[in-house]
N, C-alpha and C positions, 0 to 999 in steps of 0.2 A: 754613106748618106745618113746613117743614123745618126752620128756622131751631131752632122751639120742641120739635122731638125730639132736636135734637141740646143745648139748653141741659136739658131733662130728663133727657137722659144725665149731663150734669156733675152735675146735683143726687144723683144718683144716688151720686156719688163725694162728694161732701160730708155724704151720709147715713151712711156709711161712715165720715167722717171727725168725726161727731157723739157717738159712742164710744154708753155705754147708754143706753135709752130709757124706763128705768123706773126705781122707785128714787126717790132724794133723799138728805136727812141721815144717814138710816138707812144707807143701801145706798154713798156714797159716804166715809163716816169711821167707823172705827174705834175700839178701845180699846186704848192698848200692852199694859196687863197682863193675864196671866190669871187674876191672883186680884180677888175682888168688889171693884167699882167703891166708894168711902168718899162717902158723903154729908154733903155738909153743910161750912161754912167758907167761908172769904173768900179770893180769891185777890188780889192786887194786882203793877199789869204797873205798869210804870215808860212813862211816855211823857215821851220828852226835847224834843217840839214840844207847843204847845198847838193845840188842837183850838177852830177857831171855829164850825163848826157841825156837825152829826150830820145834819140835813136831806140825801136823797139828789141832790135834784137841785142843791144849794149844796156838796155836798163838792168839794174842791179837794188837799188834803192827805192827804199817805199816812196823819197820826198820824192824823185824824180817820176815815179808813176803819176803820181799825186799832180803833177806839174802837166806833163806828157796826154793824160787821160782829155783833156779836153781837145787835143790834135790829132792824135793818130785812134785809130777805131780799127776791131776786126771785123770778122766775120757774125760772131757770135759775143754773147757775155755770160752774167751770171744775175739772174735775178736776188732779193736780198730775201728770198725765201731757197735761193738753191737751184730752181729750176733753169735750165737753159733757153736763154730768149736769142732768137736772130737778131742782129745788129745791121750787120750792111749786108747779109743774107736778105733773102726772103724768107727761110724756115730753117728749121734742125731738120737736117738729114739723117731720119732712121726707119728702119727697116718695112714697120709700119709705112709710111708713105712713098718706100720705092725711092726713099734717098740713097739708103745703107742697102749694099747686096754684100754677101758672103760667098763665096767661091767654094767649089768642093774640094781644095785643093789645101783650104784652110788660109785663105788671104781676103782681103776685105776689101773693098772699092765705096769711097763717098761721094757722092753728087751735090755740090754747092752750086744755089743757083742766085746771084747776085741779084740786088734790086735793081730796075731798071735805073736809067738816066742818073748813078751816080756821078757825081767831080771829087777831084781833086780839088787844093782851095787854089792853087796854081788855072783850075779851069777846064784841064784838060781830063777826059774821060776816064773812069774806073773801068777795068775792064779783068776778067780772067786771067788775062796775061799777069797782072800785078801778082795775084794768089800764086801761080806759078811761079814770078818772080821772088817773091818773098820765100819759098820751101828754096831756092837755089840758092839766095844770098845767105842765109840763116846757115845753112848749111857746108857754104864755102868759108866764107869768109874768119878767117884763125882768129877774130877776138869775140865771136860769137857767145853769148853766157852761158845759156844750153839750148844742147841742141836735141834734148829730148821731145820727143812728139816726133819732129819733122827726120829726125834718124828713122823711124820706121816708114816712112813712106819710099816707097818703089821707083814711082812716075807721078805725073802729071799729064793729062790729057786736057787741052782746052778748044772741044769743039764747035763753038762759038763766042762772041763776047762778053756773056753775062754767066756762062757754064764751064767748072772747072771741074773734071773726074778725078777724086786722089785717090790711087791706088796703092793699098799698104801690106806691105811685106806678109803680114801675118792680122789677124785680129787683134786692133787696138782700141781698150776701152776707151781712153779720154779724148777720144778723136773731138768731141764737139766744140773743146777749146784750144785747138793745133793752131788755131791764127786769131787767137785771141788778144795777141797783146800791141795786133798793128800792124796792115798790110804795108807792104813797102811800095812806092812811084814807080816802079818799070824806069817810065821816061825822064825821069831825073835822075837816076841812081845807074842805071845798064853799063855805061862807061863809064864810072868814078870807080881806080882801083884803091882806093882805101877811103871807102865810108867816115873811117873815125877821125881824116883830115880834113873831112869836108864840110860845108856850110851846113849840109843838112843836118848833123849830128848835134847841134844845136838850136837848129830852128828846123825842124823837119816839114815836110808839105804833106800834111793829112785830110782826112776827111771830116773831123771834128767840127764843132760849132765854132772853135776859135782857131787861126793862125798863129803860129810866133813870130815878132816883126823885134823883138829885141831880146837879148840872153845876155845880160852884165852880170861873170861869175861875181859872186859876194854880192852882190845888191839886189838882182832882180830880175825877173822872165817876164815879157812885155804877151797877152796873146786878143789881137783883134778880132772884131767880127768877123767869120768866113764869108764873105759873100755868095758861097756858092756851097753854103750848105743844105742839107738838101729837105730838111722841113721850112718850109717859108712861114716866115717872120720868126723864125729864133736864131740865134740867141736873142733873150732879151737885151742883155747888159753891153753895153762897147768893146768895153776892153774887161779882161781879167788879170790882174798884176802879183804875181806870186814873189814877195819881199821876203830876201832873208835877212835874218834875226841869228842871232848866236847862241840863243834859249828859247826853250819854250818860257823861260820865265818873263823875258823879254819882249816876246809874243802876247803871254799874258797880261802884262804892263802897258802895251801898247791899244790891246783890246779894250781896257778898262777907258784908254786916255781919247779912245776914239780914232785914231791913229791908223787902225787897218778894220776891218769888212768882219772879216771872222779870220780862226788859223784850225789848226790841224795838229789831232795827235797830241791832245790833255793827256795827262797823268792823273789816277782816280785821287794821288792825294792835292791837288790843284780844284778840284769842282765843290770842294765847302763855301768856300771863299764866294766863286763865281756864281755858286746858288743863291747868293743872298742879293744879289744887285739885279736890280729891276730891266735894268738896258742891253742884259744880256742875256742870251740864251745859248741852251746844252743842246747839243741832239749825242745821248748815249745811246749805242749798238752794238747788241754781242758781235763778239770778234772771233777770228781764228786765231788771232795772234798771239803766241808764245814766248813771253822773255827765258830764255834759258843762258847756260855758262858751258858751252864745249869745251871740251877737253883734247888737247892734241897726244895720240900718242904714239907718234913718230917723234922724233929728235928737234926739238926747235933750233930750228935753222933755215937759214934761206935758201928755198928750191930744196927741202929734204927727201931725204930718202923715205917712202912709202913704208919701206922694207924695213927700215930702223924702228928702235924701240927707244921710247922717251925714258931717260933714266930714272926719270921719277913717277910718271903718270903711266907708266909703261906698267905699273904694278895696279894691277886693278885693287887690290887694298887700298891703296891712297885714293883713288878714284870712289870707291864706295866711302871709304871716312869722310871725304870730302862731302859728300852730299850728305851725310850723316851731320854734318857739324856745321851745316847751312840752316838759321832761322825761319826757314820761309816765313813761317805762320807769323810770326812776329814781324819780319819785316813788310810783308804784307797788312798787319795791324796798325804799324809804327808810321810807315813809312807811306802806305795809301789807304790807311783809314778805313782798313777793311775792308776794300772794294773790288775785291779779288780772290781767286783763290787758287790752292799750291797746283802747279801744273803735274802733267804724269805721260804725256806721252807728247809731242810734235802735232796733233790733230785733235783736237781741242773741239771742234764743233762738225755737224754733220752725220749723214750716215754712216763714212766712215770710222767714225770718231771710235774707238776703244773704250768703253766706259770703263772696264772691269781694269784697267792696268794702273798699275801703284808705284809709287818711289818710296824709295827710306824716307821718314820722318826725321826728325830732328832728334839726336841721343848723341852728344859728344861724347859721355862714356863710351856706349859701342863706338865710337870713332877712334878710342883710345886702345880700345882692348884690339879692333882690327890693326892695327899700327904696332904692338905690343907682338901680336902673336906672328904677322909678317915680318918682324925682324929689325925693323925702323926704331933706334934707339936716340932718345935724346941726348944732346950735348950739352954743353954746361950753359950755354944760352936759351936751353929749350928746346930748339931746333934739331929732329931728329935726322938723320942718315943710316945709309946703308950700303955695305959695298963698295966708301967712296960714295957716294951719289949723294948730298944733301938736300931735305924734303926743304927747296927755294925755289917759288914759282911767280912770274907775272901772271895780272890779270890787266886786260885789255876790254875795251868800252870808247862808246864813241865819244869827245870831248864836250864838255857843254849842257850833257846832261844831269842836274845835279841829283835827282834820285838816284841813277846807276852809279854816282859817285858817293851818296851814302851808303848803297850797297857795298861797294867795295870797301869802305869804311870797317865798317860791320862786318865785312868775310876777314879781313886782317886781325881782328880781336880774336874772334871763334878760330880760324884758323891756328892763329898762333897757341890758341890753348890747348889745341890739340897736337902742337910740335911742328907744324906747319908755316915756313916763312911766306908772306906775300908782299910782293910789290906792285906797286901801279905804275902803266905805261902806256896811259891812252891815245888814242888816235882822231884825226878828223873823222865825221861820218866821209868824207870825200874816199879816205883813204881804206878804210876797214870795212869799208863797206860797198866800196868800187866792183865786186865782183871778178876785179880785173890781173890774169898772171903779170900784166905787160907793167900795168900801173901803181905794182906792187902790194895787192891785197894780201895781209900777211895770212890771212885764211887760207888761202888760194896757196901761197909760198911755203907755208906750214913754219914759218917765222912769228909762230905764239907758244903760249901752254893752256893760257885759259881767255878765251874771249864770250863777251857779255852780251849779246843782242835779242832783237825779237824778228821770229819771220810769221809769218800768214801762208797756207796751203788753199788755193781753189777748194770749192765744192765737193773735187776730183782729186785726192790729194795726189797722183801719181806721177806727176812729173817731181811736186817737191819728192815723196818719198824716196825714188827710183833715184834723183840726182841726189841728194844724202845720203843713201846711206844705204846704194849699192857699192859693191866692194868696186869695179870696172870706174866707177867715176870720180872714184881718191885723184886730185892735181896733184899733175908732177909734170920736171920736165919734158921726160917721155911723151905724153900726150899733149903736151903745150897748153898746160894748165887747165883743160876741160874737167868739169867734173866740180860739186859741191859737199863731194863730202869732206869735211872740213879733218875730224876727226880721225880720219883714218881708218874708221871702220871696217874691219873686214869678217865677213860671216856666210860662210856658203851655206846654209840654210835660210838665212836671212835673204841671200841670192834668189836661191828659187823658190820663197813666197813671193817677193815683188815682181818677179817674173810672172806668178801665176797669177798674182793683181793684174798683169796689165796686159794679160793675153787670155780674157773671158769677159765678157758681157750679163755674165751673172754677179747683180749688188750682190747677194749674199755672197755667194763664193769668193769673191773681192774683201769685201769687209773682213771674214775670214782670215784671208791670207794677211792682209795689213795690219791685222791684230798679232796673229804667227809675227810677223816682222819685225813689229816695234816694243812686243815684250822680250824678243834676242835684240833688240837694240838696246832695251831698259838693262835685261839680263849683264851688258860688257859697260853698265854703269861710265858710257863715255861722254855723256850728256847729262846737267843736273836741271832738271826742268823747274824754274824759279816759281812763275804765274804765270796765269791767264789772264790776259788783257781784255777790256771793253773799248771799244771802240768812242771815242769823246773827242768830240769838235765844238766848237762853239762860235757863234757869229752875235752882231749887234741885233737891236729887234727887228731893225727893220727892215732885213734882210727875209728875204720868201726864194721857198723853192726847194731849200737848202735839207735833204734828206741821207738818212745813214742808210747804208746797204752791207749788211754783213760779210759778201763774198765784193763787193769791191770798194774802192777807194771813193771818199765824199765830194769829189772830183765829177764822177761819174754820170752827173745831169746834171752842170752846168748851163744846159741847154735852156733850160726855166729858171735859173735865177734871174732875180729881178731884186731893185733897192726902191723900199717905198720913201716919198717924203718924210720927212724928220718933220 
């Protein structure tokens, strides 16, 4: 019993750190102006990746969140201060209010208590059964993205229609965002056995301010008023029309020409330009979001062996010279004007952020002398080897983006001066970034050497942490591709810090262990962390509403935009 007073003390500090406990859309977003809201009009956002599904438990892509966020809603979110706001809740369940109980047994029970008289935009009632439905299909269904969060839970109790008991295996901290990304329909979904053939996976039936009434891959996601949303008189706006574009430069082009509302996901070296014209505006917002370059070091091949060793990458020397002979600070200078700065760890903003953790700087010498002293001799090309094994590696990047492709540019010089061959072999965002074993994300396949992207962790970094870059969730075919750690990382220490992150309700002893984590993740140099990103969007003037939130997508109160007269 002692044990379980002093872990009810920590929850104590976590209820605390759960910000308000009432409330929802209304009470967490705003309107900029103060004169009456304008009904009625089309807004259209520019998205420069295409979105392969809107389904919550298949999204994998930030465009597709981006898209999806104004349809499907959970339980909960993330305020752009951090704190946890109820959504289609009526409060955060913790311990302080007799949501969160702890067992002595060392197992936890949540009490979610739905707001009354939700709909569906189909009409038909929200009710507990959904919440339970959603922890069953997340959980069955083989193309799931992860299934972390809802693998710890036990049961589901739903003793009435608006109350759903989760009862979970053990104490889990980030329970407040388990159904965060989108209750599922019960009533539309219970008999469809494969979700990803069905109409919903493109137009899904949510709670959101908008419906989707059209999804034309390569052109366009159509989403109308909900009818039957549940703040009366929003949205303002008719329709919202998410247009893809093939660049964001394209996007920018189009912003300029008047051509679309606003777009999503500037690049800091793009906002000189847009600072200077009168008819547009920025909304910049610190981000979580981390461009980095993983490193695979298993065998690049399709459906690899976890077990294998890359015959290049496999030598943590080349691993370490490599980020050794990566410019950041300069391409960061060159390339976004400064507007950045060199990243060091996967968790970038937050409590649990690691200040203190570092990467190599840039020193191509030390890149030469690690390569020299590991064995790695140049050929008459430059190009070193070893063993047979020649240091030739792709790098992979989604298409279309032209700074990731000046990046690459720039790692080909640096690289090869340090005896290192690089080639380019980029991919659609569709494809590399699908999430999907089925759909062939070569992340997933372990059919790369070096791939280029950026991800964003919650407030709670525990679900990215735990699916990265725990050793149990390397994809393969064994487990049917679950799991994101791309790299292959495996570190039994590493193990049982993330372990102890996410089975304690003490922030300090969490932060802690995620710090323990991610300096043995720095330490096996299998990740070269580029920069940190800000968050930059930008719409026409006359657009109102339109606010950044640092823990979610600008998506995310749609509810209050509005287009004033021109």
């Amino acid at each position: 019993m002692r044990r379980l007073s002093i872990v009810l003390a920590a929850v104590g500090l976590v209820a605390a750190a759960c910000g308000p406990t009432t409330g929802g859309p209304a009470a967490s977003s705003s309107t900029a102006a103060s004169a009456a809201p304008v009904r009625g009009g089309t807004f259209i956002l520019a998205l420069w990746q295409e979105p392969v599904t809107l389904a919550p438990h298949y999204r994998n892509q930030t465009a597709a969140n981006v898209a999806a966020r104004v349809v499907t809603e959970g339980l909960a979110r993330t305020d752009t201060d951090g704190n946890y706001v109820p959504w289609l809740a009526k409060q955060i369940p913790t311990t302080t209010n007799g949501g969160v109980k702890l067992t002595s047994d060392g197992k936890m029970d949540v009490n979610w208590e739905l707001q009354p008289g939700l709909k569906w935009s189909d009409g038909d009632p929200v009710t507990s059964a959904d919440i339970k439905f959603t922890w069953q299909v997340w959980m069955k269904d083989p193309n799931t993205i992860s299934r972390t969060g809802f693998d710890q839970i036990e049961s589901i109790d739903t003793p009435n229609d608006t109350t759903a008991v989760v009862h979970y295996k053990a104490i889990y901290a980030p329970y407040p965002l388990n159904f965060s990304d989108g209750l599922l329909p019960k009533h539309v979904l219970e008999n469809v056995p494969d979700i990803g053939k069905h109409d919903y996976n493109r137009k899904p039936i949510g709670t959101g301010p908008f419906k989707i009434t059209e999804f034309v891959a390569g052109d366009h996601i159509t989403g109308e008023r909900n009818p039957n949303y549940r703040i009366a008189g929003k949205p303002y706006l008719d329709k919202i029309i998410f247009k893809s574009v093939p660049s964001r430069e394209v996007a920018v082009a189009q912003l300029k020409a008047g051509e679309i509302n606003g777009m999503w996901n500037l690049l800091e070296a793009q906002t000189p330009d847009l600072e200077k014209l009168t008819d547009i505006k920025m909304v910049i917002t610190p981000s979580p979001s981390v461009e980095r370059i993983e490193m695979n070091t298993a065998k690049n091949q399709d459906m690899t062996d976890p077990s294998s060793t890359h015959p290049v990458l496999g030598d943590i020397n080349v691993r370490r010279a490599l980020i050794y002979a990566t410019p950041k600070q300069s391409v960061i200078d060159k390339l976004l004007f400064g507007k950045a700065k060199p990243g060091t760890s996967p968790v970038s903003q937050g409590w649990a952020s690691p200040k203190s953790l570092t990467q190599e700087s840039y020193d191509p010498a030390k890149a030469k002398q690690l390569l020299d002293q590991a064995g790695w001799v140049p050929g008459s090309d430059g190009i070193r080897s070893k063993g047979g094994a020649r240091a030739s590696l792709s790098i992979t990047t989604t298409t279309g983006d032209q700074t990731r492709e000046r990046v690459e540019q720039i790692l080909i010089e640096e690289f090869k001066n340090i005896g290192v061959e690089l080639k380019i072999q980029n991919q659609p965002s569709s494809v590399l970034l699908s999430g999907s074993w089925s759909a062939g994300d070569p992340r997933k396949r372990g059919s790369f050497d070096l791939v280029m992207y950026a991800s964003s962790p919650g407030i709670d970094p525990h679900s990215v942490v735990f699916q990265r870059y725990y050793s149990k969730n390397i994809p393969s075919s064994a487990n049917g591709g679950n799991g994101q750690n791309y790299t292959r990382f495996k570190n039994a220490d590493a193990d049982k810090a993330i372990e102890e992150a996410g089975a304690t309700l003490d922030l300090e002893k969490r932060k802690t262990a995620y710090a323990t984590a991610l300096k043995l993740l720095n330490d096996a140099a299998v990740i070269n962390w580029m920069y940190e990103r800000a968050g930059i969007d930008a719409t026409r003037v006359n657009v109102v509403g339109w606010q950044g939130n640092v823990w979610d997508n600008i998506t995310w109160n749609t509810e209050d935009w509005y287009l004033k007269p021109s």
